[in-house]
PyMOL commands that place a pseudoatom at each C-alpha (Angstrom):
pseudoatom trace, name=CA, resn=UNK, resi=1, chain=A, elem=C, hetatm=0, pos=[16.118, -30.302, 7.159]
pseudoatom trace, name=CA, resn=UNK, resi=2, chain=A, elem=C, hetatm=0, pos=[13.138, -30.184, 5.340]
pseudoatom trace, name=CA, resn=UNK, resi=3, chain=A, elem=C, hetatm=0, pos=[12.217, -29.905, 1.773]
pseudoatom trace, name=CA, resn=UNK, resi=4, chain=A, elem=C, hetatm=0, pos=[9.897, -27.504, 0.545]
pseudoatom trace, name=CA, resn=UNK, resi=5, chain=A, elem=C, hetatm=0, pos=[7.474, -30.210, -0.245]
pseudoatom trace, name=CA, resn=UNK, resi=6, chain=A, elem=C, hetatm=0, pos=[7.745, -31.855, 2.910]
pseudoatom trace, name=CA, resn=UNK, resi=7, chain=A, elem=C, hetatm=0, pos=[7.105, -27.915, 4.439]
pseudoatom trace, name=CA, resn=UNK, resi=8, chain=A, elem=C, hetatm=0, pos=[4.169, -27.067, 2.339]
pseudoatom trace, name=CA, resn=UNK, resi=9, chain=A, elem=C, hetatm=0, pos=[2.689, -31.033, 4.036]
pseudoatom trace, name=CA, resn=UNK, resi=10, chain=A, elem=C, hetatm=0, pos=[3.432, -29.775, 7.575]
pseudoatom trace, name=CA, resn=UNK, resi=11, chain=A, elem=C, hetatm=0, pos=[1.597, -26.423, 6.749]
pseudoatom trace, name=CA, resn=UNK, resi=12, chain=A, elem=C, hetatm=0, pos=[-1.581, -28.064, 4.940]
pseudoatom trace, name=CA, resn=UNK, resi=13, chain=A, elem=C, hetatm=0, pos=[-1.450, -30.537, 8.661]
pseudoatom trace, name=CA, resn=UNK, resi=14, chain=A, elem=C, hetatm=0, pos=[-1.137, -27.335, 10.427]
pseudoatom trace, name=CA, resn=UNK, resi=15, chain=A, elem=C, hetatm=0, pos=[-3.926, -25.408, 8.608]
pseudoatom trace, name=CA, resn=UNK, resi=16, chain=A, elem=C, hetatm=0, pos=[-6.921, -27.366, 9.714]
pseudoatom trace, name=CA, resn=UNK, resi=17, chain=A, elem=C, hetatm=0, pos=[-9.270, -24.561, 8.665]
pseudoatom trace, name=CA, resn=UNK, resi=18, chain=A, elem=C, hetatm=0, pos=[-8.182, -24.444, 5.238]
pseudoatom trace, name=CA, resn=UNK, resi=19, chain=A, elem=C, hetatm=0, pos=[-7.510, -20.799, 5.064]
pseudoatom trace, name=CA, resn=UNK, resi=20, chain=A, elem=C, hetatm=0, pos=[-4.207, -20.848, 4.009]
pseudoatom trace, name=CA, resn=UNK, resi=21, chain=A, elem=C, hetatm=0, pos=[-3.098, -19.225, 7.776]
pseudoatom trace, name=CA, resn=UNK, resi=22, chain=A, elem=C, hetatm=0, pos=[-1.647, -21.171, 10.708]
pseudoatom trace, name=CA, resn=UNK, resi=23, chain=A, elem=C, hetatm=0, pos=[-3.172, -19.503, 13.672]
pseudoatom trace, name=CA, resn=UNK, resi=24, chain=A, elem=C, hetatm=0, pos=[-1.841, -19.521, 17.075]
pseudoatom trace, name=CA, resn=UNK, resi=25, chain=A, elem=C, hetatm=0, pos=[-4.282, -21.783, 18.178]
pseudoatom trace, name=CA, resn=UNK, resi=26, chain=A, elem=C, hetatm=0, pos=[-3.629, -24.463, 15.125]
pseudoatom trace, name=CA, resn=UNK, resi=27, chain=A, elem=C, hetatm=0, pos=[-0.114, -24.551, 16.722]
pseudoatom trace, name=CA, resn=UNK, resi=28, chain=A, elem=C, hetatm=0, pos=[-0.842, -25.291, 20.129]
pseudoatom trace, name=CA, resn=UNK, resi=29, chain=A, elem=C, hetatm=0, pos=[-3.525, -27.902, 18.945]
pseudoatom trace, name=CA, resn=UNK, resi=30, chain=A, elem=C, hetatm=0, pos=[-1.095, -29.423, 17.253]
pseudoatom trace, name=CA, resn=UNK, resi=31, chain=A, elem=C, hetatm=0, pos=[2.498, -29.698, 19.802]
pseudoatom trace, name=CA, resn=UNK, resi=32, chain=A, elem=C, hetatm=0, pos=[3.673, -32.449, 17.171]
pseudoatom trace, name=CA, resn=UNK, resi=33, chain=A, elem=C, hetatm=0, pos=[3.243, -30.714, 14.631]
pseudoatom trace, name=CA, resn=UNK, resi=34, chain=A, elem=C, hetatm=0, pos=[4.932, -27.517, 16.228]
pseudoatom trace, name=CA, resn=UNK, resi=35, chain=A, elem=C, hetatm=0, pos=[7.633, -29.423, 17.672]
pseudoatom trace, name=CA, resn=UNK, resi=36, chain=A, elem=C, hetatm=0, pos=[8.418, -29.997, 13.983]
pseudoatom trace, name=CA, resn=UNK, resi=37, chain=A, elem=C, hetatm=0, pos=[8.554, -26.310, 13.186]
pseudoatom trace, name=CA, resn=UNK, resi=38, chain=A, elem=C, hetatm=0, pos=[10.302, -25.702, 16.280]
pseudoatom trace, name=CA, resn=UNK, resi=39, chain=A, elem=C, hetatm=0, pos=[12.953, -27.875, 15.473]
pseudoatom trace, name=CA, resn=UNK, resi=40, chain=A, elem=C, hetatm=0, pos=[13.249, -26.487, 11.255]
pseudoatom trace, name=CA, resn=UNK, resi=41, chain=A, elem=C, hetatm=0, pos=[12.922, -22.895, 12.391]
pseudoatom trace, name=CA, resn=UNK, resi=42, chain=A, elem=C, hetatm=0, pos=[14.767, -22.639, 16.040]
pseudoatom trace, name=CA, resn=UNK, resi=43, chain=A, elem=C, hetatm=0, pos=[12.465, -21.091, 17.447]
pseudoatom trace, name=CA, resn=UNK, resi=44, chain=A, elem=C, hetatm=0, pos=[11.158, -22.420, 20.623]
pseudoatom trace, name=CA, resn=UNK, resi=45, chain=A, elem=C, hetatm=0, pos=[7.349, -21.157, 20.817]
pseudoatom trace, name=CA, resn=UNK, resi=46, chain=A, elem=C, hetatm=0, pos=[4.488, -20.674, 18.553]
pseudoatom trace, name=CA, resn=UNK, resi=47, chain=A, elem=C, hetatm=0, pos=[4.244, -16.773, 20.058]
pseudoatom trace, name=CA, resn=UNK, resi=48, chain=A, elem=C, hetatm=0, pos=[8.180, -16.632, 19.120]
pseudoatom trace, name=CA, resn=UNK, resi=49, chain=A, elem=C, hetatm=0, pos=[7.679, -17.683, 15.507]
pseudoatom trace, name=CA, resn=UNK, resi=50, chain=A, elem=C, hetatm=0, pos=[4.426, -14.900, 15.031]
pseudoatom trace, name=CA, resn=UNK, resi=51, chain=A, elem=C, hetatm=0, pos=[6.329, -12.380, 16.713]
pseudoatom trace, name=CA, resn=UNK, resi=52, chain=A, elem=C, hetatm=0, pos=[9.439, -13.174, 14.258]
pseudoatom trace, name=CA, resn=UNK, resi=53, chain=A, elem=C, hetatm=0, pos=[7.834, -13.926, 11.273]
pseudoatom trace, name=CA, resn=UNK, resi=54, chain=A, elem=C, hetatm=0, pos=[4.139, -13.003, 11.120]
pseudoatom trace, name=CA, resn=UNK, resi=55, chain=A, elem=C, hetatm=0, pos=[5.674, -10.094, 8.410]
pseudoatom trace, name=CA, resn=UNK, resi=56, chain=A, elem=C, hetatm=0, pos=[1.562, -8.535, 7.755]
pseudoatom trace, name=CA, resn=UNK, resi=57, chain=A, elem=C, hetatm=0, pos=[0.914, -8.771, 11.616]
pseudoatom trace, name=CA, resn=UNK, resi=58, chain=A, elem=C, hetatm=0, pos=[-2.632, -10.549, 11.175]
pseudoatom trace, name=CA, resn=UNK, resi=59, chain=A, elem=C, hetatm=0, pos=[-1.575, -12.958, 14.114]
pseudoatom trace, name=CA, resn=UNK, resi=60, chain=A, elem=C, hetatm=0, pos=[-0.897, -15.970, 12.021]
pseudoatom trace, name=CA, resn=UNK, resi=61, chain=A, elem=C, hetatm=0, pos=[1.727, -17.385, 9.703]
pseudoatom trace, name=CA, resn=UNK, resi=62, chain=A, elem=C, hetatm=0, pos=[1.128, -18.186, 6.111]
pseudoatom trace, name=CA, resn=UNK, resi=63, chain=A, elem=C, hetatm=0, pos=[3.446, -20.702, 4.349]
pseudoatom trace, name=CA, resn=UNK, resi=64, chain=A, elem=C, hetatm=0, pos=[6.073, -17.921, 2.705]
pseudoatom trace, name=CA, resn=UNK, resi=65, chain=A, elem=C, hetatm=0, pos=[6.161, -16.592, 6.404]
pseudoatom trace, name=CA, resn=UNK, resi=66, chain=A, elem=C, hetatm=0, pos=[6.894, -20.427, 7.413]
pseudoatom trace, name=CA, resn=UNK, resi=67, chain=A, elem=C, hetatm=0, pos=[9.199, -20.838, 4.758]
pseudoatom trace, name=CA, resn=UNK, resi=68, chain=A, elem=C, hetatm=0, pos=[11.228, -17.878, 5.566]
pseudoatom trace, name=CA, resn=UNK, resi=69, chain=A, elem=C, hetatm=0, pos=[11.493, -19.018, 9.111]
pseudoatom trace, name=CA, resn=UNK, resi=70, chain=A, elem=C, hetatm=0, pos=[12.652, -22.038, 7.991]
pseudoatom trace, name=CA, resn=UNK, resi=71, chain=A, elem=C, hetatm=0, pos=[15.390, -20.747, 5.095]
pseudoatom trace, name=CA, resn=UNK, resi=72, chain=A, elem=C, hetatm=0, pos=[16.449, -18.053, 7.872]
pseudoatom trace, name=CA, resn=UNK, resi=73, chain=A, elem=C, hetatm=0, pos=[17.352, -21.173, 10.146]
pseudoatom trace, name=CA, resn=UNK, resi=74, chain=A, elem=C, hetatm=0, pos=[18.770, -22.683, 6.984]
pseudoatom trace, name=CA, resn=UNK, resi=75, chain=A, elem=C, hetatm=0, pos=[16.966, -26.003, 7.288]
pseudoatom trace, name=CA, resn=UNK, resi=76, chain=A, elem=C, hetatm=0, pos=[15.448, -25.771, 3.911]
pseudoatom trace, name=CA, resn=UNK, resi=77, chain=A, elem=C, hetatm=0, pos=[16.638, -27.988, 1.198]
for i in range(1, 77): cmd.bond("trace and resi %d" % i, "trace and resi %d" % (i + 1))
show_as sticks, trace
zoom trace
């Protein structure tokens, strides 16, 4: 379980462009990183977690998309 905190560090890791967006391709850069998600969201692929949770359909997940994933898997704490 992760604190939001400790979320909001995974995302900034995750964001390497700085745009406040985790693209598809910052997750598969990154398969420590999305392992991480994986295992605080359940879901088992970075297309899983856009297709769930990418809520404005721009093809990438911003950190309230992230950290409704995550309270929906009820891992936040």
């Amino acid at each position: 379980m992760a604190t939001e905190q400790e979320l909001q560090s995974l995302f900034n890791k995750l964001d390497t462009d700085l745009d406040g967006k985790i693209s598809i391709n910052d997750l598969f850069l990154s398969p420590g990183l999305s392992t991480i998600i994986s295992s605080e969201t359940n879901i088992s692929t970075p297309q899983e977690l856009l297709v769930n949770y990418d809520s404005d359909s721009d093809g990438s997940i911003t950190f309230e998309e992230l950290k409704s994933a995550v309270e929906k898997a009820d891992n936040l704490t």
